[in-house]
MARBA-3410 file (N, C-alpha, C, O; in Angstrom, 1 decimal):
228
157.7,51.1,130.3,157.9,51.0,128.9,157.4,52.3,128.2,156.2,52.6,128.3 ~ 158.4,53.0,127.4,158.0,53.8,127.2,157.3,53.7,125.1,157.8,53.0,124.3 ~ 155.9,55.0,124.9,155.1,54.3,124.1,155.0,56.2,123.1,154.9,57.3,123.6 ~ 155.2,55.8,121.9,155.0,57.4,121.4,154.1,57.1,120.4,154.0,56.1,119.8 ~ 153.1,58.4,120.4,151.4,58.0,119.7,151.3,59.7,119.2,151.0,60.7,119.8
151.5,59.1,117.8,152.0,60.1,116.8,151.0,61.1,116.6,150.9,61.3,115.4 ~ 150.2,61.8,117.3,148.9,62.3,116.9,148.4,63.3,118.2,148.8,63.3,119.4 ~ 147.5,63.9,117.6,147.4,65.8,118.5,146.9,65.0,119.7,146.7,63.8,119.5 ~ 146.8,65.4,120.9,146.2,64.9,122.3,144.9,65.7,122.7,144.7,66.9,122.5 ~ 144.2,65.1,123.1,142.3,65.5,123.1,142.3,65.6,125.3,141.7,65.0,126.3
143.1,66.2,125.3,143.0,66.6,126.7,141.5,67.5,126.9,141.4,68.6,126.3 ~ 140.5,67.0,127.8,139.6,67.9,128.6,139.4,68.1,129.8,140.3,67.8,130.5 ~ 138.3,68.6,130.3,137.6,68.5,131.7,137.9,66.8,132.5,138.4,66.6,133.6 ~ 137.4,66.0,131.7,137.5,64.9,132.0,139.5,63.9,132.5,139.8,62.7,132.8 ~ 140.2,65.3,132.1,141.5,64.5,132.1,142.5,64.5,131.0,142.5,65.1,130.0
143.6,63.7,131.6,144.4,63.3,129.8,143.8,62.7,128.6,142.7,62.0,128.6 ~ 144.5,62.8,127.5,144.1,61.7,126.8,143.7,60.8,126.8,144.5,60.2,127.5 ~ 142.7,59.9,126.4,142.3,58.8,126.6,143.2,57.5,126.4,143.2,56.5,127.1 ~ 143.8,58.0,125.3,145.1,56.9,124.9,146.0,57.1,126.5,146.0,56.2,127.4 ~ 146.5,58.0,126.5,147.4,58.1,127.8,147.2,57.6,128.9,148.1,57.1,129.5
145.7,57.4,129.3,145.6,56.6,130.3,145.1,55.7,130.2,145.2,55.2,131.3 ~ 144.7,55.0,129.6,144.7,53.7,129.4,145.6,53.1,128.8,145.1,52.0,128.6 ~ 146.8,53.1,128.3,147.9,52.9,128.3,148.3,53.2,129.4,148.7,52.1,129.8 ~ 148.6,54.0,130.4,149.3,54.2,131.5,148.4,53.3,132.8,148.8,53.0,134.0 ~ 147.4,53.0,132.4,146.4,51.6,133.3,147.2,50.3,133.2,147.3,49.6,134.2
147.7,50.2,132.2,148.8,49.3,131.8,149.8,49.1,132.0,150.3,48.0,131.9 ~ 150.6,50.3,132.5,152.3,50.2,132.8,153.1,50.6,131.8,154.3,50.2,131.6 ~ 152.1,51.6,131.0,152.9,51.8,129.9,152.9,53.8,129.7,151.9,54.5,129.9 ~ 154.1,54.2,129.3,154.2,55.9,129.5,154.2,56.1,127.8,154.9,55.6,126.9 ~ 153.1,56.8,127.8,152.6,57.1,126.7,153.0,58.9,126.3,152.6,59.8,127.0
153.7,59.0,125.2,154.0,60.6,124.8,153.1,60.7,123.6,152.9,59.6,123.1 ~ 152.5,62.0,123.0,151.9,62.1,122.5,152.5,63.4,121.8,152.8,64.3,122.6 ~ 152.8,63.7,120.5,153.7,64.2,119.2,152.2,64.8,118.4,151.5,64.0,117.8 ~ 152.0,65.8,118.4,150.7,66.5,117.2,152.0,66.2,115.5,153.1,66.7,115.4 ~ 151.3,65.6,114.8,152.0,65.9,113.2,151.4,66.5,112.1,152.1,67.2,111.2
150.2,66.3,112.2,149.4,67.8,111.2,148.8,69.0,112.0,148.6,69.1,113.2 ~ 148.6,69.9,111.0,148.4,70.8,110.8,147.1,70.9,109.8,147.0,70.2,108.9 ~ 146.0,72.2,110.2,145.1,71.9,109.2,145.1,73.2,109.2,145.5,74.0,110.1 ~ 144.6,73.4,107.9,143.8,74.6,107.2,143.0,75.1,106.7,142.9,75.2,105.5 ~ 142.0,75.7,107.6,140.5,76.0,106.9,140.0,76.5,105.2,140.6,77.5,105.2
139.8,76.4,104.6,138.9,76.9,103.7,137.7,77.0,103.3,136.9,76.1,103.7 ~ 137.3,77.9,102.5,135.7,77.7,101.9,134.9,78.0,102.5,133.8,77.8,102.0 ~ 135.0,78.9,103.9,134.0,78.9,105.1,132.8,79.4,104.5,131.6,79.0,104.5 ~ 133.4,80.7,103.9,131.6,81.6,103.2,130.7,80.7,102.4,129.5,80.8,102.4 ~ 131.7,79.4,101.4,130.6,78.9,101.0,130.0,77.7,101.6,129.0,77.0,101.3
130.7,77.5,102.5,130.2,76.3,103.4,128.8,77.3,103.9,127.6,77.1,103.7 ~ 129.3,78.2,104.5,127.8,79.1,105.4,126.8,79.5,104.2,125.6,79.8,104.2 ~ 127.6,79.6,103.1,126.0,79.9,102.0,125.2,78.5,101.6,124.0,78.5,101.3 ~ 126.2,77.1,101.6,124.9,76.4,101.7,124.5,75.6,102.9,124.1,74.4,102.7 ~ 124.5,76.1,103.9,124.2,75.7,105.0,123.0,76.6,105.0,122.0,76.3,105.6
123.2,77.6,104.5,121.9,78.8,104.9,120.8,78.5,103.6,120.0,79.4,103.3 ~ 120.8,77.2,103.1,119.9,77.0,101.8,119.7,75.1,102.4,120.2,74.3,101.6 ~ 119.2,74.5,103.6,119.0,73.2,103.6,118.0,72.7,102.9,117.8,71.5,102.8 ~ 117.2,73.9,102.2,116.2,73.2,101.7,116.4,72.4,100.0,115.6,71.8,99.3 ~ 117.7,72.7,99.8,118.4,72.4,98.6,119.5,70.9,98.7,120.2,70.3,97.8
119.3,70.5,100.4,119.8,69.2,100.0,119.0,68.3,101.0,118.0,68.6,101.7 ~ 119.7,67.1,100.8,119.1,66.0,101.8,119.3,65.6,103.1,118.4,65.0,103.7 ~ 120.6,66.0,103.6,121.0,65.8,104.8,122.5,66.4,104.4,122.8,67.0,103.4 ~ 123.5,65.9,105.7,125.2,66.2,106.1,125.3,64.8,106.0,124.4,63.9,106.1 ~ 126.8,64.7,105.7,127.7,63.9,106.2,129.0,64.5,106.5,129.6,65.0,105.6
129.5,64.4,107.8,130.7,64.4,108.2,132.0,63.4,108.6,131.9,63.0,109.7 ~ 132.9,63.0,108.0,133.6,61.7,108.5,135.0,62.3,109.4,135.8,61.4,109.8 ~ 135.2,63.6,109.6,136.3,63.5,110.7,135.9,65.0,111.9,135.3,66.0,111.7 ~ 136.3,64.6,112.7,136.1,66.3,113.7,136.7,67.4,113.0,136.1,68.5,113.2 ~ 137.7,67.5,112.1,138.2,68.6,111.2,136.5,69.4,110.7,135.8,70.4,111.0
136.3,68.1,109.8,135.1,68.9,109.0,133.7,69.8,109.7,133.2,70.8,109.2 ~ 133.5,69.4,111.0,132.6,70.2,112.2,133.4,71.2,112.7,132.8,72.2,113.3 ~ 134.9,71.2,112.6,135.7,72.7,113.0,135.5,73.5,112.4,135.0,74.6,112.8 ~ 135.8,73.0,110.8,135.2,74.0,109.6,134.1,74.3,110.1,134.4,75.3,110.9 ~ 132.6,74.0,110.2,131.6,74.3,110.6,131.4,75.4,111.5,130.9,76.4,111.1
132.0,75.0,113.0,131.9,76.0,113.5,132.4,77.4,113.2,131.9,78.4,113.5 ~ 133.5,77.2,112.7,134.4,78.1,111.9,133.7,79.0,111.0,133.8,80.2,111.2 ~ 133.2,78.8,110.3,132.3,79.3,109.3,130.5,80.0,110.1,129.7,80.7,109.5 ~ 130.5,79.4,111.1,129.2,80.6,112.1,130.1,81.8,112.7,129.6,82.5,113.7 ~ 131.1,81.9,112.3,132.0,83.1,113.1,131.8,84.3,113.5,132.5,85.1,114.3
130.7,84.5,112.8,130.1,85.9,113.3,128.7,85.7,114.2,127.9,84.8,114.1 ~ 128.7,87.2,115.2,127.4,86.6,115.5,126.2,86.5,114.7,125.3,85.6,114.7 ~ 126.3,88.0,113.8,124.8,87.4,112.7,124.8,86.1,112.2,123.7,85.7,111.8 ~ 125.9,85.1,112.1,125.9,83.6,111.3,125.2,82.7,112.5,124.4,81.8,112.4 ~ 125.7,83.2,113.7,125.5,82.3,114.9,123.7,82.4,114.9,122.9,81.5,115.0
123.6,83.5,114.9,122.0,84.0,115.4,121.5,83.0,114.1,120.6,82.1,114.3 ~ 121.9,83.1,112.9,120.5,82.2,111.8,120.8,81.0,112.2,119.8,80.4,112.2 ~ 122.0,80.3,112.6,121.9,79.0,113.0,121.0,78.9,114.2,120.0,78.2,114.1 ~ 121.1,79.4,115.3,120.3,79.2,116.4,118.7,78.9,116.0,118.0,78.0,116.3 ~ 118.5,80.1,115.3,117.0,80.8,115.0,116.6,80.0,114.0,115.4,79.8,113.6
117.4,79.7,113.6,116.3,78.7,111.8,116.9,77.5,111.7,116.4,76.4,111.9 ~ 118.1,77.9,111.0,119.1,76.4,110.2,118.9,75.6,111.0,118.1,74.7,110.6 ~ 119.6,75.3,112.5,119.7,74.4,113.0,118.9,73.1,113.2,119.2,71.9,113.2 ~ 117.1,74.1,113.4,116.1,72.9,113.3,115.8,72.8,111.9,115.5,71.6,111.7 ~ 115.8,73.5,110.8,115.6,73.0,109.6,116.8,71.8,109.6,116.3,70.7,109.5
118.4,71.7,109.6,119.0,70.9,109.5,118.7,69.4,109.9,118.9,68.3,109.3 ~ 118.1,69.9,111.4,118.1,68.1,112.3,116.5,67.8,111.7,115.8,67.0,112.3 ~ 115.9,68.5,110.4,114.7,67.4,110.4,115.5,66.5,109.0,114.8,65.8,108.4 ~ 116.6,66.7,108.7,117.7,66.1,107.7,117.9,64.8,108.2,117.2,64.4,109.1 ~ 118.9,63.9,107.8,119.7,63.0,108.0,120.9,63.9,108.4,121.0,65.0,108.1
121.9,63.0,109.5,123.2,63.8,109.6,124.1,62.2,110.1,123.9,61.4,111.0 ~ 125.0,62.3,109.1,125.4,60.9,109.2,126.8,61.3,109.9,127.2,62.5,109.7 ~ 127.7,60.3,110.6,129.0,61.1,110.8,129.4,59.7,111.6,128.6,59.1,112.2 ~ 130.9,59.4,111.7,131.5,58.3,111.8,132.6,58.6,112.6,133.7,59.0,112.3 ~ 132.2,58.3,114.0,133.3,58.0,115.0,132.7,59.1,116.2,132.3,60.2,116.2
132.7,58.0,117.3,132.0,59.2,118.4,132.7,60.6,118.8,131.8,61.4,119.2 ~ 133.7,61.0,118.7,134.4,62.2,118.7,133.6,63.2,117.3,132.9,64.1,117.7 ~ 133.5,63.1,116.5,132.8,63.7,115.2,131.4,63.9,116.0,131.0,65.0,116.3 ~ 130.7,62.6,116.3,129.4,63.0,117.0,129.2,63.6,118.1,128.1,64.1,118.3 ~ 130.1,63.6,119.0,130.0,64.5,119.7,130.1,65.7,119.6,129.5,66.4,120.3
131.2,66.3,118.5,131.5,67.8,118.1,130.1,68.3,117.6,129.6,69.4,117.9 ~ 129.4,67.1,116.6,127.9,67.5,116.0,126.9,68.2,117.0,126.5,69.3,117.0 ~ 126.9,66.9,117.9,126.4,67.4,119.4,126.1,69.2,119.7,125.1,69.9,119.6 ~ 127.3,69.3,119.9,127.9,70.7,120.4,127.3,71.7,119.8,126.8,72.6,120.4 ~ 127.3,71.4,118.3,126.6,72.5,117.5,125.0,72.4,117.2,124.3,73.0,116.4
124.7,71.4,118.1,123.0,71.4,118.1,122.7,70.6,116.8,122.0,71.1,116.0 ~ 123.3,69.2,116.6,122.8,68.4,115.3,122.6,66.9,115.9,123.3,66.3,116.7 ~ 121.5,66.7,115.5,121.4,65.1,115.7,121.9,64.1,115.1,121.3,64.0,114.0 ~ 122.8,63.3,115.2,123.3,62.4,114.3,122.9,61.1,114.4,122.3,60.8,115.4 ~ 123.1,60.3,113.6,123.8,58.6,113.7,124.7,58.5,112.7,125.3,59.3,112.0
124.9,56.9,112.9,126.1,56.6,112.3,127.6,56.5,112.9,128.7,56.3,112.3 ~ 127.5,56.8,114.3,128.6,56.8,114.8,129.7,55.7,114.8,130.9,55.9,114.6 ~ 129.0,54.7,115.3,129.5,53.2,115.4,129.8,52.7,114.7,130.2,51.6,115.0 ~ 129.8,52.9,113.4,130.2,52.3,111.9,131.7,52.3,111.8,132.2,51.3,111.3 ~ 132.5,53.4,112.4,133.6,52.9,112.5,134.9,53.5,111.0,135.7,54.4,111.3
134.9,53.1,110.0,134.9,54.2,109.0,134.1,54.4,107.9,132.9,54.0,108.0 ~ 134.5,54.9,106.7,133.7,55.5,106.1,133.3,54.4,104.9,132.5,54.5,104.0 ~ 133.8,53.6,105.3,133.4,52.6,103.8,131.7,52.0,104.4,130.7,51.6,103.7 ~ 132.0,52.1,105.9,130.6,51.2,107.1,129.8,52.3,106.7,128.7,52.0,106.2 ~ 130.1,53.4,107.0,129.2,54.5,106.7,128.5,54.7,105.6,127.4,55.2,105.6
129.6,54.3,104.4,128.7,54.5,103.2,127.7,53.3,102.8,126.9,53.5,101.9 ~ 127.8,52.0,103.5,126.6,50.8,103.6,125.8,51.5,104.7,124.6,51.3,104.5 ~ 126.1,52.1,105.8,125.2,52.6,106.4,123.7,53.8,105.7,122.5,53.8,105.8 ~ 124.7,54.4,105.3,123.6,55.3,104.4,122.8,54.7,103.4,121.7,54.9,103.0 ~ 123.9,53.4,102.7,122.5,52.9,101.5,121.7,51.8,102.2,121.1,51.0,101.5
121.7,51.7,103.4,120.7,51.1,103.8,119.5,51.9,104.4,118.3,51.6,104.5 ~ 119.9,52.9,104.6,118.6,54.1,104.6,118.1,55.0,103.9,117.3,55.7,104.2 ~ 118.8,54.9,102.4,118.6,56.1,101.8,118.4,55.3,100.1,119.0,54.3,99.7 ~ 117.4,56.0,99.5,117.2,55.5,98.0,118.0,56.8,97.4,118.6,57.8,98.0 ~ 117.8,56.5,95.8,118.2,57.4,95.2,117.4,59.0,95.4,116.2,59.0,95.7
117.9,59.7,95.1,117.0,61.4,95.5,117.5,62.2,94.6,118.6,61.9,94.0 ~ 116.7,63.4,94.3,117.3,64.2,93.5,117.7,65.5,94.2,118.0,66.6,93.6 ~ 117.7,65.3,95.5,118.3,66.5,96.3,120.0,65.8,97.1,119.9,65.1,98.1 ~ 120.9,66.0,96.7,121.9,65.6,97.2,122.5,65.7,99.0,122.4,66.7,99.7 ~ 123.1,64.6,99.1,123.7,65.1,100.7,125.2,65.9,100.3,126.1,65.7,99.4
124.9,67.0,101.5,126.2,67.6,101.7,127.1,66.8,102.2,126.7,65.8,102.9 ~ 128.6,67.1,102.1,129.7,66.5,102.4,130.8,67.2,102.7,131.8,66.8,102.2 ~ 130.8,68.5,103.7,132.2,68.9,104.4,133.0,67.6,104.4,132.6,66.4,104.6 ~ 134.6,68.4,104.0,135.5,67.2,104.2,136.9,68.0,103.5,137.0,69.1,103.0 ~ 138.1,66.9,103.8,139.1,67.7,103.6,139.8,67.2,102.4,139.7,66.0,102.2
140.5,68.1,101.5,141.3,67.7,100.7,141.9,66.4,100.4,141.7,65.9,99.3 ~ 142.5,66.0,101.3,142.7,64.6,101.3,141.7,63.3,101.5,142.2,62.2,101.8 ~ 140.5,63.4,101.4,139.7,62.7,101.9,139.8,61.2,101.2,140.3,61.4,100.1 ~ 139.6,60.1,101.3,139.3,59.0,100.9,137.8,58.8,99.5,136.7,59.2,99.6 ~ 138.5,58.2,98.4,136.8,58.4,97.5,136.0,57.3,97.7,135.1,57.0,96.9
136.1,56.5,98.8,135.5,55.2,99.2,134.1,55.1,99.3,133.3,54.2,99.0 ~ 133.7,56.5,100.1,132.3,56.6,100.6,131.8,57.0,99.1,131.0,56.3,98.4 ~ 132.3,58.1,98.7,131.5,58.4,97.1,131.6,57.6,96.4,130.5,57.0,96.1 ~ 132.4,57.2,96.0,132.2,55.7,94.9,131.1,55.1,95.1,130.3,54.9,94.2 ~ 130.9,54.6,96.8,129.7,53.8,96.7,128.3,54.1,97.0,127.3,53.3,97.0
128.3,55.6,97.1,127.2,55.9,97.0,126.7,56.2,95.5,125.5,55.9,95.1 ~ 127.7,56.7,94.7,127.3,56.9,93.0,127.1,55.6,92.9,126.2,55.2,92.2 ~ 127.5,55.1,93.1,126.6,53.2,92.5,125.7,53.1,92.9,125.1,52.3,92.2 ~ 125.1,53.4,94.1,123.6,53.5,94.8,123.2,54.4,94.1,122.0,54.2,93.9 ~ 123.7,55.7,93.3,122.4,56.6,93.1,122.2,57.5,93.5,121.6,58.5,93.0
122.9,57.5,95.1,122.8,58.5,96.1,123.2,59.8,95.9,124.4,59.9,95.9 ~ 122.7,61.1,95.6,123.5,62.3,95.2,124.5,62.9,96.3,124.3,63.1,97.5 ~ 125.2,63.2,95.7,126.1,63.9,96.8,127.5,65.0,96.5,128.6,64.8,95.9 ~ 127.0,66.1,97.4,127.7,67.2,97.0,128.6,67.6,97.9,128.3,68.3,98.9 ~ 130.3,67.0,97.5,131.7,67.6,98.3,131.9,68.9,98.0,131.7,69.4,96.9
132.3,69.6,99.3,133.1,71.0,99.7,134.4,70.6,100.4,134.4,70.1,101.5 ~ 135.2,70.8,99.8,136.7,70.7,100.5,136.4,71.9,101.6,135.7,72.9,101.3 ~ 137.1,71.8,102.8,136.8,72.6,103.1,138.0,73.3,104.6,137.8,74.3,105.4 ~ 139.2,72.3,104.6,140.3,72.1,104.9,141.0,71.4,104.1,140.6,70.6,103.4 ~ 142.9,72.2,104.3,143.8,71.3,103.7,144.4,70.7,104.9,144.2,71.2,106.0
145.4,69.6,104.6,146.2,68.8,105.8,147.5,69.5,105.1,147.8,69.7,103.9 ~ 148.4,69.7,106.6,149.8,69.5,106.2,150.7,69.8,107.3,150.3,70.4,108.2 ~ 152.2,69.4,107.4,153.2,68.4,108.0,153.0,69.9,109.5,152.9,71.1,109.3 ~ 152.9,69.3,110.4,152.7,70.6,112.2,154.3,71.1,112.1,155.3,70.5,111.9 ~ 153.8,72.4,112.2,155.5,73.0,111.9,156.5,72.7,113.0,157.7,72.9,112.9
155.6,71.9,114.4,156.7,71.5,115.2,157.7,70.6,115.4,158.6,70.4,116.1 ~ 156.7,69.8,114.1,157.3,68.0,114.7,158.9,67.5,114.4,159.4,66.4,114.8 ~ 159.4,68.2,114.0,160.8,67.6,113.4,161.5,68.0,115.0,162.2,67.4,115.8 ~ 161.0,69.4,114.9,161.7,69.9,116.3,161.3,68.4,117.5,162.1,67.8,118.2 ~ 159.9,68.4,117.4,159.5,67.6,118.9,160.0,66.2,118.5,160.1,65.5,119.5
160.3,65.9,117.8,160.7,64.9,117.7,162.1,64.9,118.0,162.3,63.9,118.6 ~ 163.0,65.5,117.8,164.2,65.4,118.0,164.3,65.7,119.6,165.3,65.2,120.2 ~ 163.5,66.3,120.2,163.6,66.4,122.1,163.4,65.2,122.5,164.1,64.6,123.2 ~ 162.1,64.8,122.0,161.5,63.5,122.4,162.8,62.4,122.7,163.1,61.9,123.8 ~ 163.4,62.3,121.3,164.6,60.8,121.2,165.9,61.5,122.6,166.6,60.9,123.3
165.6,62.8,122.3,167.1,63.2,123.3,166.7,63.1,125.1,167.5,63.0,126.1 ~ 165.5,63.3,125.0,164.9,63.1,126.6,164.6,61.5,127.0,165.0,60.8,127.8 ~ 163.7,61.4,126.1,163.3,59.6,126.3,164.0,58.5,125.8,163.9,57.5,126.5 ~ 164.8,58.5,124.7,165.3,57.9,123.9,165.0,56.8,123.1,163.8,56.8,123.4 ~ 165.1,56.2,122.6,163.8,55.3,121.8,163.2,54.5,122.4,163.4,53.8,123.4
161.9,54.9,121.6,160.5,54.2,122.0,160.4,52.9,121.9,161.0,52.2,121.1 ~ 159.5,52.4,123.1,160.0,50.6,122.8,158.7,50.2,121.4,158.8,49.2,120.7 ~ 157.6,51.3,121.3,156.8,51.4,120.3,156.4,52.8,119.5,157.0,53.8,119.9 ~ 155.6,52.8,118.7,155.4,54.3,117.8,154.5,53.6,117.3,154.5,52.4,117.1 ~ 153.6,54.3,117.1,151.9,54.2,116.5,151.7,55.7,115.7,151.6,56.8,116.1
151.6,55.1,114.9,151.1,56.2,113.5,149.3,56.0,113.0,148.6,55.0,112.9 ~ 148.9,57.6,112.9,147.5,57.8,112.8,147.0,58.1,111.6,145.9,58.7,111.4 ~ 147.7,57.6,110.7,147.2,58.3,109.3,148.3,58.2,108.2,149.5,58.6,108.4 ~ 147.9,57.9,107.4,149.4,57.9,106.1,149.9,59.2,105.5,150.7,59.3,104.5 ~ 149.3,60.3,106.3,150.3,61.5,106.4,151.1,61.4,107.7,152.1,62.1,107.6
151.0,60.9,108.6,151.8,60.6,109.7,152.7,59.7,109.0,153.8,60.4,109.0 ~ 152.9,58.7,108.4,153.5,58.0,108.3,154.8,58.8,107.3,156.0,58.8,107.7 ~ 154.5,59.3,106.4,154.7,60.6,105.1,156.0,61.7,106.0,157.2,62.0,105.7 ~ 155.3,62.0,106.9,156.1,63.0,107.7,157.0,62.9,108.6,157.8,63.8,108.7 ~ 157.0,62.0,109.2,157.2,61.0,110.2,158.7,60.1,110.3,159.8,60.5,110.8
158.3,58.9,109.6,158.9,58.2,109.3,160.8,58.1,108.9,161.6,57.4,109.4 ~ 160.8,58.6,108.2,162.3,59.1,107.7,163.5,59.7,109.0,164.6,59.4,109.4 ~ 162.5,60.6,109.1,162.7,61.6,110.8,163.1,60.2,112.1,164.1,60.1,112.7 ~ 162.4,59.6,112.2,162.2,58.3,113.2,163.4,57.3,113.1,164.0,56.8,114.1 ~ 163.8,57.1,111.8,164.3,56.1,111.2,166.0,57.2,111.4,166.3,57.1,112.6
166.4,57.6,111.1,167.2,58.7,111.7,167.5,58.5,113.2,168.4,57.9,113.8 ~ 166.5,59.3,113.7,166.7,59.1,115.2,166.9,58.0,115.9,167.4,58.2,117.0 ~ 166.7,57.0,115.4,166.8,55.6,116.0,167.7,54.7,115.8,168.0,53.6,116.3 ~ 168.3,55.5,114.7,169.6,54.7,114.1,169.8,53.1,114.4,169.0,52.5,113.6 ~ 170.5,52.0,115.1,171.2,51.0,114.9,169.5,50.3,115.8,169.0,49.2,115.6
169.1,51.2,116.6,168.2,50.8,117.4,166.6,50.6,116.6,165.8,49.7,117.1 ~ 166.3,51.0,115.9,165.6,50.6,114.7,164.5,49.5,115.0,163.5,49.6,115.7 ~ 165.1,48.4,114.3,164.4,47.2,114.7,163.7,46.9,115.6,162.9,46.0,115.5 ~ 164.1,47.7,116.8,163.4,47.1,118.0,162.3,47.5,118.5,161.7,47.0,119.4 ~ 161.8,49.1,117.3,160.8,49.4,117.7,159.8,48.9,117.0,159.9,48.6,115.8
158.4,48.7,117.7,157.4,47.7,117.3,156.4,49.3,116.3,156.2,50.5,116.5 ~ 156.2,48.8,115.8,155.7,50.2,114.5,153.9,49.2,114.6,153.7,48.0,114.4 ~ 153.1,50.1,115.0,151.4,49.8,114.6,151.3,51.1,114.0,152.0,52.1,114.0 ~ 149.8,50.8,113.2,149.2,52.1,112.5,147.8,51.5,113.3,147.5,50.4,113.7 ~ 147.2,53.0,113.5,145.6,53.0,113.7,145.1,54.2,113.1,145.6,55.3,113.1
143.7,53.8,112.4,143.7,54.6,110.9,142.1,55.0,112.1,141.3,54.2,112.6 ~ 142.2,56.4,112.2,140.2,56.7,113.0,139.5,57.3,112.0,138.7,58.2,112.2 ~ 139.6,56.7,110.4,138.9,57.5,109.5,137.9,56.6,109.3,137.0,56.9,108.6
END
């Protein structure tokens, strides 16, 4: 049975996708379609207040985008050397909250201690933080992307909690997908399922699908799984 899972593929050392094979544990052939595209911004001022922690309270990160920015923005080596040499341990005597083990592990990488992983999304995360955090007058940072959700801030401004957003990527449609999608239907031919990762997947997606599938339509079982 063939299964299409609308979203970039996290191939490493360890193998395929995780989706792919555990799906393929099952008996099921899993294709994998990237549909966004991101866009860095803001990096110098992300690295000017990264180079000032003494001005906030902690990070919060809620997707691996926002730790790309991150790294993105140490891009030189003099940026690399003050992270190594200072920031880094000034940072980890911070809070670093961040939601979904892929985020925490990216944290990892760049030498940050987190919790919060397990919370799952951002609404858990933002009861997660007000159960550790009173009101302050030094705010947490918040890398994050243009489209972000206002779920976590909302409920922290009702807690009190300060907190200071940097957009710091934009999202938008992978210049390949109309293309890959059209090989996809002409090689495999419709999916007996499609799983959409996000309501820009769905945005981009969808219409294109609905097309391709013409009379056959109905038969595909449509799930969403949201990793925010």
């Amino acid at each position: 049975m063939k299964v299409l899972l609308l979203k970039e593929p996290k191939e490493n050392e360890n193998g395929p996708d995780p989706y792919v094979k555990e799906l393929g544990l099952h008996g099921l052939e899993a294709t994998l379609i990237p549909v966004l595209a991101f866009e860095f911004i803001s990096l110098q001022a992300l690295f000017e207040k990264l180079s000032h922690p003494e001005q906030y309270h902690g990070l919060i990160f809620t997707s691996p985008r926002a730790i790309e920015a991150f790294k993105l923005c140490l891009g030189d080596n003099g940026k690399k050397e003050a992270w190594k040499n200072s920031l880094q341990e000034k940072w980890n005597t911070k809070p670093v909250y961040v939601v979904g083990k892929a985020t925490a592990g990216l944290a990892g990488e760049i030498g940050l201690q987190s919790q919060g992983e397990n919370c799952g999304n951002a609404e858990n995360l933002a009861g997660y933080i007000c159960s550790r955090e009173s009101s302050s007058s030094l705010p947490l940072l918040f890398p994050c992307g243009a489209l972000k959700r206002e779920i976590l801030p909302t409920i922290l401004k009702e807690k009190g909690i300060a907190l200071e957003s940097l957009t710091v990527y934009q999202t938008r449609q992978h210049p390949n997908l109309n293309e890959s999608l059209r090989n996809y239907f002409s090689r495999e031919g419709v999916p007996a399922s499609v799983t959409f990762f996000s309501p820009s997947g769905v945005k981009y997606c969808l219409k294109q699908i609905q097309k391709l599938s013409g009379d056959l339509l109905p038969h595909i079982k449509v799930k969403v799984c949201s990793s925010y």
